[in-house]
N, CA, C and O atoms as a GROMACS GRO file, in nm:
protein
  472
    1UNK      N    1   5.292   5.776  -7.207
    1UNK     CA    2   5.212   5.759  -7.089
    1UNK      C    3   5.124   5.884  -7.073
    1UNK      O    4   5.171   5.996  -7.054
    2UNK      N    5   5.007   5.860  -7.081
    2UNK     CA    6   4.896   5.982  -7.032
    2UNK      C    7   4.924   6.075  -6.925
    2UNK      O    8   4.998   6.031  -6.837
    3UNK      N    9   4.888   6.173  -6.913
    3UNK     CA   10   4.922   6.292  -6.812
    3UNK      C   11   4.891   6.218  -6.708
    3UNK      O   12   4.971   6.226  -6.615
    4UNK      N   13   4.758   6.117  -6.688
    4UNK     CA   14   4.668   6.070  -6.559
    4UNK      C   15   4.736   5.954  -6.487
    4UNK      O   16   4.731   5.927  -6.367
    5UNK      N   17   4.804   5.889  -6.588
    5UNK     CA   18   4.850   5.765  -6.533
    5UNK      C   19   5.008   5.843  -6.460
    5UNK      O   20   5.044   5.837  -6.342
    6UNK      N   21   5.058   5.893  -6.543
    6UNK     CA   22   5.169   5.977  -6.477
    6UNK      C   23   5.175   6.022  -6.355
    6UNK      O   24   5.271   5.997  -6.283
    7UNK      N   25   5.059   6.106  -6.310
    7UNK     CA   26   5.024   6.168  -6.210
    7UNK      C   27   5.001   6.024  -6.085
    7UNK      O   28   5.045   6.011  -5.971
    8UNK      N   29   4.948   5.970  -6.137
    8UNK     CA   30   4.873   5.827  -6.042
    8UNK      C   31   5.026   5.763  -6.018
    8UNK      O   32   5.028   5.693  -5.917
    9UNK      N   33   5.142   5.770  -6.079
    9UNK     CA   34   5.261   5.690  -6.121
    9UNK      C   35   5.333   5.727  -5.969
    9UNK      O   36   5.372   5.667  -5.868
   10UNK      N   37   5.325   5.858  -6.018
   10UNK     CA   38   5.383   5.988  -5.950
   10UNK      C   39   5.365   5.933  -5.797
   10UNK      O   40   5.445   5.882  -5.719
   11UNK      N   41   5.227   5.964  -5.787
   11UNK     CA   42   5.157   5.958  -5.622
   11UNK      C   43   5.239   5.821  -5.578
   11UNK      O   44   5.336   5.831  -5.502
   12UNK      N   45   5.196   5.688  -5.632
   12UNK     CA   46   5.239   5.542  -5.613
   12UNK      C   47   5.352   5.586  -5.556
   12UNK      O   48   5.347   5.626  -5.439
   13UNK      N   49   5.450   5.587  -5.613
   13UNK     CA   50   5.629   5.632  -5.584
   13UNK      C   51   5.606   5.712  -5.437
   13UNK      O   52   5.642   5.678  -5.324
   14UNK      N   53   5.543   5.812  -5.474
   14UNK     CA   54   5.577   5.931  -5.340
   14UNK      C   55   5.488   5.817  -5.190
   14UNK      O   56   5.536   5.815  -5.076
   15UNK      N   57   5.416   5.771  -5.212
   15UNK     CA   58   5.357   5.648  -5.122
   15UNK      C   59   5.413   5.685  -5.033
   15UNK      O   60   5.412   5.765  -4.940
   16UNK      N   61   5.539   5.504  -5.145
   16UNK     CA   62   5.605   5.430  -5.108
   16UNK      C   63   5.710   5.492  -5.066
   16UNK      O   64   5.781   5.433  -4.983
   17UNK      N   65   5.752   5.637  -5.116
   17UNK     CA   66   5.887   5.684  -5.028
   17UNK      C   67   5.858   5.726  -4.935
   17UNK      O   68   5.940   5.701  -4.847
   18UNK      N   69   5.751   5.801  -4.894
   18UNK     CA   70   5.737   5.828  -4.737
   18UNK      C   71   5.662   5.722  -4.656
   18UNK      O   72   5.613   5.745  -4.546
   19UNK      N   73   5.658   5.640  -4.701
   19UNK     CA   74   5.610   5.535  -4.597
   19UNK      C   75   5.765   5.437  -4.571
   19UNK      O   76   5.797   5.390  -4.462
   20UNK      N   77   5.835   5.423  -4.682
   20UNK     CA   78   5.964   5.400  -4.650
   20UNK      C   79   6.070   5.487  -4.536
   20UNK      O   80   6.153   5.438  -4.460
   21UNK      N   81   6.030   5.641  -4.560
   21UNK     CA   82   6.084   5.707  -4.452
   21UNK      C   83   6.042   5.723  -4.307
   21UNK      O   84   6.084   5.806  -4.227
   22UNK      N   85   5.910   5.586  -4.279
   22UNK     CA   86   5.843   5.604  -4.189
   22UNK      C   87   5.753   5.662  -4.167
   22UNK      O   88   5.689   5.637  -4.065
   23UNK      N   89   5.713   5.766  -4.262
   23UNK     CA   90   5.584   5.827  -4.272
   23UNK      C   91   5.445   5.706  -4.250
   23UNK      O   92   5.472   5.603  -4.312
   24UNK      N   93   5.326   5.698  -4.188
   24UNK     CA   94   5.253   5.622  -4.208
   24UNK      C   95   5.105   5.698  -4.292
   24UNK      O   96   5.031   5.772  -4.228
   25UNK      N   97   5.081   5.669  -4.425
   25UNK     CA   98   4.983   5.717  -4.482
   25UNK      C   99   4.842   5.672  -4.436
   25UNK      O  100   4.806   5.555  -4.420
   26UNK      N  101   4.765   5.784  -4.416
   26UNK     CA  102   4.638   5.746  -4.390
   26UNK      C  103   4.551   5.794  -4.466
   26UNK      O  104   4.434   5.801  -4.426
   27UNK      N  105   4.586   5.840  -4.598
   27UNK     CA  106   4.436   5.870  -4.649
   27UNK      C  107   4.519   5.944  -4.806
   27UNK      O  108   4.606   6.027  -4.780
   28UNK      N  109   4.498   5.920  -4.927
   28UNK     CA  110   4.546   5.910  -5.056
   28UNK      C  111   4.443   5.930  -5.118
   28UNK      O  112   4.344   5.860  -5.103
   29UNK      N  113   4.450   6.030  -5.197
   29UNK     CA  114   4.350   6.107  -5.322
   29UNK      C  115   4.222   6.137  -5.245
   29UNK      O  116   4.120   6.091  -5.295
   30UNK      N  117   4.209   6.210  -5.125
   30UNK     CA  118   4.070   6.248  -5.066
   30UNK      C  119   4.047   6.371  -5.149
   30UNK      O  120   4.121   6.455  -5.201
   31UNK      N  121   3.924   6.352  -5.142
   31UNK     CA  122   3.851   6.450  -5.237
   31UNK      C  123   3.707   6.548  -5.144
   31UNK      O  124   3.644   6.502  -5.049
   32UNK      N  125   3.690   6.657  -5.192
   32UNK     CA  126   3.593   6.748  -5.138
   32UNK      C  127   3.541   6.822  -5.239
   32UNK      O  128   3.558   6.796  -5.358
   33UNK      N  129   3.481   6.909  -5.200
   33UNK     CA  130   3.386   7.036  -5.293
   33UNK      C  131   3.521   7.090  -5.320
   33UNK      O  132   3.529   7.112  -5.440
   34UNK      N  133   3.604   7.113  -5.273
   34UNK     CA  134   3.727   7.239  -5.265
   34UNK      C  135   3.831   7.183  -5.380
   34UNK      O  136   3.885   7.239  -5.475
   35UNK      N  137   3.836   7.059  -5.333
   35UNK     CA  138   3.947   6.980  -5.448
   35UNK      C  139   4.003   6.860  -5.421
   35UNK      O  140   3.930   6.762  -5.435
   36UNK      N  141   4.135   6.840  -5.377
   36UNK     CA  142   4.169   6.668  -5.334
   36UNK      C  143   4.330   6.650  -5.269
   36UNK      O  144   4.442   6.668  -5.316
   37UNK      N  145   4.298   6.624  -5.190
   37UNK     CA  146   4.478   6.624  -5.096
   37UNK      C  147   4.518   6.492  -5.191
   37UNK      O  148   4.450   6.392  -5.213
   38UNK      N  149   4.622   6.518  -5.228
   38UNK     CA  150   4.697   6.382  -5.275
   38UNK      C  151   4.782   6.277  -5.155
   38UNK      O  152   4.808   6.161  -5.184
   39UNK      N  153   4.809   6.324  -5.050
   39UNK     CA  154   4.845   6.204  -4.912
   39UNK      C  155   4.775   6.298  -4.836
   39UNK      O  156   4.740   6.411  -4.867
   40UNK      N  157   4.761   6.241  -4.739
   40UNK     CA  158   4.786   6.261  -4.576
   40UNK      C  159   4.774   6.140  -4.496
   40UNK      O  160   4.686   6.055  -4.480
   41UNK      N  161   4.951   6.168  -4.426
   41UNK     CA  162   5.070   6.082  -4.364
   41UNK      C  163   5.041   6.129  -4.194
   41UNK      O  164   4.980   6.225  -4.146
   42UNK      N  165   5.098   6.040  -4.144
   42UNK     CA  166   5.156   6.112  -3.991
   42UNK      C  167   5.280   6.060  -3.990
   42UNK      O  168   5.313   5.964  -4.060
   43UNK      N  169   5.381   6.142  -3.885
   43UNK     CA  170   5.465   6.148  -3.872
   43UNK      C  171   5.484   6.176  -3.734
   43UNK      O  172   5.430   6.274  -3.684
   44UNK      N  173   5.580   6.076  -3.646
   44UNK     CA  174   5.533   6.118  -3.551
   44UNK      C  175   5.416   6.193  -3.484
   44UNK      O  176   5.329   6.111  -3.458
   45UNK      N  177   5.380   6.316  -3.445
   45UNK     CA  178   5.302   6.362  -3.384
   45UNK      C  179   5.250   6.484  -3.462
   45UNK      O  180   5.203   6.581  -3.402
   46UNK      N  181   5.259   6.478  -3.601
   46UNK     CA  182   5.226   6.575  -3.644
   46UNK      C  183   5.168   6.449  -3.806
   46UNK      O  184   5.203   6.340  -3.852
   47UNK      N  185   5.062   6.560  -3.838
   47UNK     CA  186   4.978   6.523  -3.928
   47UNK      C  187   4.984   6.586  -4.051
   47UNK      O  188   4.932   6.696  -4.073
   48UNK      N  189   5.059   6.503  -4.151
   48UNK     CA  190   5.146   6.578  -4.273
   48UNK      C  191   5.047   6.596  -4.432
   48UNK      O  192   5.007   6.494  -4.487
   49UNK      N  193   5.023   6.711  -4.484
   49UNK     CA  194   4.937   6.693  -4.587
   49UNK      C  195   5.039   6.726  -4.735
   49UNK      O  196   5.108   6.826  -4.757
   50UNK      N  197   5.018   6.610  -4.818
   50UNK     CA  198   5.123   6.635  -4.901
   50UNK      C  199   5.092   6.668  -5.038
   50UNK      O  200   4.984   6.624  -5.078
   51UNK      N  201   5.165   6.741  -5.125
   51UNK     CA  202   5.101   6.774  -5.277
   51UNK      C  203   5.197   6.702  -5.295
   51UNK      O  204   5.288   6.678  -5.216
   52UNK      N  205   5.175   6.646  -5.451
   52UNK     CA  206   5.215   6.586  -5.554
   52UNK      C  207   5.262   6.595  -5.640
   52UNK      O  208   5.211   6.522  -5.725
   53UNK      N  209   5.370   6.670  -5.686
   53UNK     CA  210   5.400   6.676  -5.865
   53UNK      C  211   5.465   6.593  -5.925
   53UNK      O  212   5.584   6.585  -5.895
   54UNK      N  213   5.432   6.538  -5.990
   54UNK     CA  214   5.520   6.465  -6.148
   54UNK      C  215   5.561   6.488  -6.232
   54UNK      O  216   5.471   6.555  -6.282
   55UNK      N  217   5.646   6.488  -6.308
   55UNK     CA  218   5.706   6.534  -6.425
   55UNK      C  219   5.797   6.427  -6.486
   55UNK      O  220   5.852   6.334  -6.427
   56UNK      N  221   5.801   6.453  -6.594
   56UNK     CA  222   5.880   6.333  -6.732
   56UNK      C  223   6.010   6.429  -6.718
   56UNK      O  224   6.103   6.375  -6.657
   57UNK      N  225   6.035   6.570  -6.765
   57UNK     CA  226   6.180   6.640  -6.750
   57UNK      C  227   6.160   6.774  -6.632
   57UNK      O  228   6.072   6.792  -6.547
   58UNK      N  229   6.249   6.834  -6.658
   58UNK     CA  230   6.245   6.949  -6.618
   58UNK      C  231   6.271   7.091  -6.692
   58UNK      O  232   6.333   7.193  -6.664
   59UNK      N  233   6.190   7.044  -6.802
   59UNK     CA  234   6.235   7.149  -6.951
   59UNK      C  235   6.101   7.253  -6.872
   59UNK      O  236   6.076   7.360  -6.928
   60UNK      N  237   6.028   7.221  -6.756
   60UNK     CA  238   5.919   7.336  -6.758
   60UNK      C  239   5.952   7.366  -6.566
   60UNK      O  240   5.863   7.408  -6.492
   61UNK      N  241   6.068   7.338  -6.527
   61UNK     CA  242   6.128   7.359  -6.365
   61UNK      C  243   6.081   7.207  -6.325
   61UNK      O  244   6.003   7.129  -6.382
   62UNK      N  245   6.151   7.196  -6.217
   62UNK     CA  246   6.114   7.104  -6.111
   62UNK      C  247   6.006   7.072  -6.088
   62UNK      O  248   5.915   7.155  -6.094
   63UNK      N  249   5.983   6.936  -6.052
   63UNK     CA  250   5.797   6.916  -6.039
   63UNK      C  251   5.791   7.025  -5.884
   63UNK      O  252   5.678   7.063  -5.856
   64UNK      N  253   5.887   7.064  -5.804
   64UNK     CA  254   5.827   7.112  -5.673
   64UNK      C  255   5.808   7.239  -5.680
   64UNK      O  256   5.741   7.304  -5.599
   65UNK      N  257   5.884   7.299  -5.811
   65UNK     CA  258   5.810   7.457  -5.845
   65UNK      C  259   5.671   7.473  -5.865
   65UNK      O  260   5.619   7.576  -5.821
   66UNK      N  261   5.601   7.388  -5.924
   66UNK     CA  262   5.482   7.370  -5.970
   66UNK      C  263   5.354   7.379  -5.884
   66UNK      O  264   5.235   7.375  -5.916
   67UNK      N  265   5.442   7.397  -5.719
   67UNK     CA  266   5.307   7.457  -5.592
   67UNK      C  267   5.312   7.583  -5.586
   67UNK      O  268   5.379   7.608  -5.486
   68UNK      N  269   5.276   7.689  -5.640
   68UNK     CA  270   5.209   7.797  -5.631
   68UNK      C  271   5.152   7.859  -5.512
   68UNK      O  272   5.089   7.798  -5.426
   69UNK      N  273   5.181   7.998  -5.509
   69UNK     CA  274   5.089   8.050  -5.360
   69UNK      C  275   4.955   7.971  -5.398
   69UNK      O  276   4.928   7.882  -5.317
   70UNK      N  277   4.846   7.989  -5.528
   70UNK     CA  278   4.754   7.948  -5.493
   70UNK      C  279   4.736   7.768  -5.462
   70UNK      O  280   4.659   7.706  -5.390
   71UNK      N  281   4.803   7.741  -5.519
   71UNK     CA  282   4.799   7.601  -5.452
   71UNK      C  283   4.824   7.599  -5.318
   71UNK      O  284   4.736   7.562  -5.240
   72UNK      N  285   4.911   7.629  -5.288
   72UNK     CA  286   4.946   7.629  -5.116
   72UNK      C  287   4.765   7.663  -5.021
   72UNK      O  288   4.704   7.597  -4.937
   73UNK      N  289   4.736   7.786  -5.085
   73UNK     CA  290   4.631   7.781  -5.000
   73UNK      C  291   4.484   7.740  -5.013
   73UNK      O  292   4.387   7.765  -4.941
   74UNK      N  293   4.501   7.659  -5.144
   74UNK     CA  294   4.380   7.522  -5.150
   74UNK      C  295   4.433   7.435  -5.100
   74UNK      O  296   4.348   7.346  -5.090
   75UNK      N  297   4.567   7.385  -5.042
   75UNK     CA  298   4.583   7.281  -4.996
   75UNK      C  299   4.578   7.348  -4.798
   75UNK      O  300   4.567   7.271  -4.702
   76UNK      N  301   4.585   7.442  -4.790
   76UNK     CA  302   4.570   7.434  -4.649
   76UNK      C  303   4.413   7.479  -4.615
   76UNK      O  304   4.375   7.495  -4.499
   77UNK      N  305   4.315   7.500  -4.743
   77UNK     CA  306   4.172   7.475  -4.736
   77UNK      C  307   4.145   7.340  -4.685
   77UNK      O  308   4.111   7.311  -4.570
   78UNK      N  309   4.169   7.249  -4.800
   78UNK     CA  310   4.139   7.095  -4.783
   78UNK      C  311   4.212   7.022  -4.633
   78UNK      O  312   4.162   6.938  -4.559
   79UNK      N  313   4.302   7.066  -4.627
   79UNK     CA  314   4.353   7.033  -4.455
   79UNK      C  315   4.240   7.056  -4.366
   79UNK      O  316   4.193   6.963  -4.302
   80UNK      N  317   4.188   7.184  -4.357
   80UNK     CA  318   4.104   7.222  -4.276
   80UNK      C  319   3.950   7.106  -4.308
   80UNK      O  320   3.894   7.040  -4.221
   81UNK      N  321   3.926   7.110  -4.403
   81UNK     CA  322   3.830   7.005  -4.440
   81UNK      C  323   3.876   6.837  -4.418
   81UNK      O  324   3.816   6.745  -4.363
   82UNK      N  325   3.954   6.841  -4.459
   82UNK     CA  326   3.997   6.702  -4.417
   82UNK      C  327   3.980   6.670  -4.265
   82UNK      O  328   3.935   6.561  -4.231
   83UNK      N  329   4.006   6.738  -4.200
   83UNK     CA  330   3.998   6.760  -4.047
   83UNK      C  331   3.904   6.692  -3.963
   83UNK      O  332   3.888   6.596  -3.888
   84UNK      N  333   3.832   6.829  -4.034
   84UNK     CA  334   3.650   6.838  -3.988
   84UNK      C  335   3.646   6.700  -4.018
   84UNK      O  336   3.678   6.630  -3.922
   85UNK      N  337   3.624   6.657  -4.093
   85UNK     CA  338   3.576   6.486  -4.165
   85UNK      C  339   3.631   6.375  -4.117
   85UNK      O  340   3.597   6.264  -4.160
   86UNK      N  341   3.722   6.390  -4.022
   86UNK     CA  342   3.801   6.301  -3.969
   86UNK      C  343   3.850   6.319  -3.840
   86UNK      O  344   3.886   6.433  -3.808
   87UNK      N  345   3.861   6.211  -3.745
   87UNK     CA  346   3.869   6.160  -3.605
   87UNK      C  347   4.064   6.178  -3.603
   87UNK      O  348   4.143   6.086  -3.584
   88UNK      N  349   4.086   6.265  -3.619
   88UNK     CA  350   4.232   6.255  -3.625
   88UNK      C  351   4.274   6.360  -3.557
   88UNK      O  352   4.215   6.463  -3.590
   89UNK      N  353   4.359   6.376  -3.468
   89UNK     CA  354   4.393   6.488  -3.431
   89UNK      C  355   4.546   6.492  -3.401
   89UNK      O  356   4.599   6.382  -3.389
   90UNK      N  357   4.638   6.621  -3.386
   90UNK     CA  358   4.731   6.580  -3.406
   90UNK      C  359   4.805   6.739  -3.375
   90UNK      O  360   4.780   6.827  -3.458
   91UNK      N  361   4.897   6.775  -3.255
   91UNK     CA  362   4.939   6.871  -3.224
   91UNK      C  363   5.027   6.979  -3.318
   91UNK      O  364   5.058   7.096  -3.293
   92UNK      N  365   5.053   6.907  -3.420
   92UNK     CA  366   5.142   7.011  -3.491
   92UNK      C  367   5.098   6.907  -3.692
   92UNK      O  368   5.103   6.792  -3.734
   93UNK      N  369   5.065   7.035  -3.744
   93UNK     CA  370   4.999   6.959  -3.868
   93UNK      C  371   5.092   7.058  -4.006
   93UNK      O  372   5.074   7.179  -4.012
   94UNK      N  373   5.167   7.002  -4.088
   94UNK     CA  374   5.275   7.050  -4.218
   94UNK      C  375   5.238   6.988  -4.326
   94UNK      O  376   5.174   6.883  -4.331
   95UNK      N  377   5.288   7.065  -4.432
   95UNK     CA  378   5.242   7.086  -4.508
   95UNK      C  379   5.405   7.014  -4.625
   95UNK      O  380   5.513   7.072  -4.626
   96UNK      N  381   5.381   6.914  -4.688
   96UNK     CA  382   5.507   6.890  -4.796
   96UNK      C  383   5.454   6.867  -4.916
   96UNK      O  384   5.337   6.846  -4.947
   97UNK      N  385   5.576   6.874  -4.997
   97UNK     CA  386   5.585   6.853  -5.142
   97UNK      C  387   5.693   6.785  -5.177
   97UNK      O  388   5.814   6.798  -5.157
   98UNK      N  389   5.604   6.686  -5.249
   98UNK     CA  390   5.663   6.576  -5.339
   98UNK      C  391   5.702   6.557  -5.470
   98UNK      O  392   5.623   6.502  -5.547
   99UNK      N  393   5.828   6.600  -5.517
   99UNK     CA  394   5.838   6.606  -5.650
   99UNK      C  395   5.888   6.458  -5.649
   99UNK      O  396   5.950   6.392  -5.565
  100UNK      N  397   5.825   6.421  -5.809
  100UNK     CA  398   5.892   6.317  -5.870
  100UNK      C  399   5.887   6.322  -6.019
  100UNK      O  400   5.795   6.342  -6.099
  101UNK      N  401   6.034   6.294  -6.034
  101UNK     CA  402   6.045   6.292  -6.217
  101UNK      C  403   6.072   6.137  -6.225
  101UNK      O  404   6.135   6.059  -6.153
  102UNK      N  405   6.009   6.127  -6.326
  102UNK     CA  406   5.989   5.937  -6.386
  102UNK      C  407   6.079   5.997  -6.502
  102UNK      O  408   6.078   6.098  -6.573
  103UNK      N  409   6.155   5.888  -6.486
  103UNK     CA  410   6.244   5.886  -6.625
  103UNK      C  411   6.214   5.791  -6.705
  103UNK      O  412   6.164   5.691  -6.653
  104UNK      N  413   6.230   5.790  -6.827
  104UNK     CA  414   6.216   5.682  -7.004
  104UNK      C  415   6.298   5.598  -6.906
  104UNK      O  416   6.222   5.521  -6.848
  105UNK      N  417   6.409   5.586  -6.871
  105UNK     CA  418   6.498   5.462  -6.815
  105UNK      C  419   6.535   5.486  -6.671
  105UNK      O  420   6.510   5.604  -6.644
  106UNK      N  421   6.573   5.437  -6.594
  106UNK     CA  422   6.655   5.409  -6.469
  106UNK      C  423   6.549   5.460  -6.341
  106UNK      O  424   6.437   5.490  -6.383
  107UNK      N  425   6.563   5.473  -6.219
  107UNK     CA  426   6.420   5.480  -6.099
  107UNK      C  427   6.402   5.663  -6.085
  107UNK      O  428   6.487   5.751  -6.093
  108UNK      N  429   6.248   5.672  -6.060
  108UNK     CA  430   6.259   5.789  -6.049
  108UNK      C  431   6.294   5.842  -5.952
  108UNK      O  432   6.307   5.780  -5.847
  109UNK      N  433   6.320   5.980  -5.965
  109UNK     CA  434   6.369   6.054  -5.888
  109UNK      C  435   6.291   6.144  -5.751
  109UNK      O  436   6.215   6.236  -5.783
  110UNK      N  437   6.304   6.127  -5.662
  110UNK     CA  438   6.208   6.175  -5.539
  110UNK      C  439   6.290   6.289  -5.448
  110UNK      O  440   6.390   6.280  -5.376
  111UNK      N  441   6.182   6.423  -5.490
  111UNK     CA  442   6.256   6.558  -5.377
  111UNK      C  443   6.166   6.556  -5.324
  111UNK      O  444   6.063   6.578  -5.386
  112UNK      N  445   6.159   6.518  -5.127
  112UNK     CA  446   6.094   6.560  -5.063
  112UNK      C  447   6.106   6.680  -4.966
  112UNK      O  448   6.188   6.681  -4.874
  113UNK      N  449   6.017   6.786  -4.994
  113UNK     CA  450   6.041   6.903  -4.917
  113UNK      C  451   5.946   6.917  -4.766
  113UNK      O  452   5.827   6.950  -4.760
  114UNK      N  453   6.023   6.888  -4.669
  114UNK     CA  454   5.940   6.888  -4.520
  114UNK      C  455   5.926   7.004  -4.505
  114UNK      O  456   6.006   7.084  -4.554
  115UNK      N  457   5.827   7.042  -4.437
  115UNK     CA  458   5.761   7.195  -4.458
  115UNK      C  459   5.761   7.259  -4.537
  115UNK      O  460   5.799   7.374  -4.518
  116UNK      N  461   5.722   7.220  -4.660
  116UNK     CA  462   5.731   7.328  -4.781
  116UNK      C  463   5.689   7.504  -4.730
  116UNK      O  464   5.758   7.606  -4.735
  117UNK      N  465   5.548   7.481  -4.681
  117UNK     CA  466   5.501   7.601  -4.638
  117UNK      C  467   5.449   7.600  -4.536
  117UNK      O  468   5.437   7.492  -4.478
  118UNK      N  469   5.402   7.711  -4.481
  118UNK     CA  470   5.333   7.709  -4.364
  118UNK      C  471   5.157   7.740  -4.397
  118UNK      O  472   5.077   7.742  -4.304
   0.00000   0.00000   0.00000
């Protein structure tokens, strides 16, 4: 399976698990000059922006090691942009990470971290 479809595999799964946990998604692969939020959910009263990792093993760490200080703060760039661009508002706004490892056999596996960062 291609890195792309993986990644796209990845997102699908993480959806459907936080919309299963009640999360309601409003907006999947938005894109800007800056780069591209992979969700943004609400949750109750707060407006959740989520990264994405995928991974086949964990021979290179956990897909949720794989957010980086600098990732963290392109993703709380694109929050801020996402914002601006949108009629949404929302008293308390977090930040998660979604690991998922797809396995060769049996369902993948989903770590969701609520507040990864601030």
């Amino acid at each position: 399976m291609p890195t792309d479809d993986l990644g796209g595999r990845g997102e699908r799964i993480a959806a459907a698990y936080l919309t299963h946990q009640g999360l309601r998604v409003l907006d999947r692969n938005w894109r800007c000059r800056d780069g591209e939020v992979d969700i943004v959910a609400r949750e109750g009263s707060a407006l959740v922006f989520c990264e994405v990792k995928t991974r086949r093993a964990t021979g290179f760490g956990h897909p949720v090691e794989a957010v980086t200080p600098a990732k963290q703060r392109r993703l709380r760039v694109l929050a801020q942009r996402w914002l601006a661009a949108h009629d949404e508002h929302a008293p308390d706004l977090r930040f998660d990470v979604v690991g998922v490892l797809v396995r060769q056999s049996g369902p993948a596996e989903v770590t969701h971290l609520r507040g990864a960062f601030t």
